[in-house]
C-alpha angles and dihedrals in degrees: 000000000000112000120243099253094053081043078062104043092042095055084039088060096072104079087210082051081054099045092044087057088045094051089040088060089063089051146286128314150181133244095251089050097047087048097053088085103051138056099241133102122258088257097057082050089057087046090059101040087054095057086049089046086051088059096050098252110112131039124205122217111245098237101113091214095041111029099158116195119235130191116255104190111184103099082064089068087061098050097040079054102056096046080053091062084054099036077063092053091049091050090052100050091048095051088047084055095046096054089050088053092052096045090052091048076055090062106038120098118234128259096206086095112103103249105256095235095053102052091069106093 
């Protein structure tokens, strides 16, 4: 059984899986309204929306003629959690750099100095 987090970033993969996220924050829609801005047929829509159901991300409405689909977001918060834990490790790792840069700019001489074979003109 795959764990919810790899269920996330599996739908999230897809960048129409994406859009469709992106077009569900603002509301929910129907197939036929989350299939206006692709070229794709209302079955490959409903493709898509059952993997994001799988994960979790999306609900469908129960009317059988209407179902629209709406955004559950809170498998995102896993997943943003769990990006959090790695954009520390990044800040870390550039202030690192940026003390051993400094430290370096410490130990450099200076240039300001005039270069002793040109200033004897």
């Amino acid at each position: 059984m795959t764990d919810q987090l790899s269920r996330t970033f599996s739908a999230l993969a897809d960048p129409t899986r994406r859009a469709i996220l992106e077009r569900l924050s603002g509301g929910e829609a129907t197939v036929g309204e989350l299939a206006a801005p692709f070229d794709m047929t209302f079955a490959a829509v409903s493709k898509h929306l059952r993997v994001l159901e799988g994960a979790g991300l999306v609900t469908r409405g129960k009317d059988a003629q209407y179902r629209p689909a709406r955004l559950d977001a809170r498998p995102l918060a896993a997943a943003c959690h769990w990006i959090g834990d790695y954009a520390r490790f990044w800040e870390d790792s550039v202030d690192a750099l940026d003390h051993y840069l400094n430290a370096l700019q410490q130990l450099s001489p200076t240039t300001d100095q005039p270069d002793e074979e040109n200033s004897h003109d």
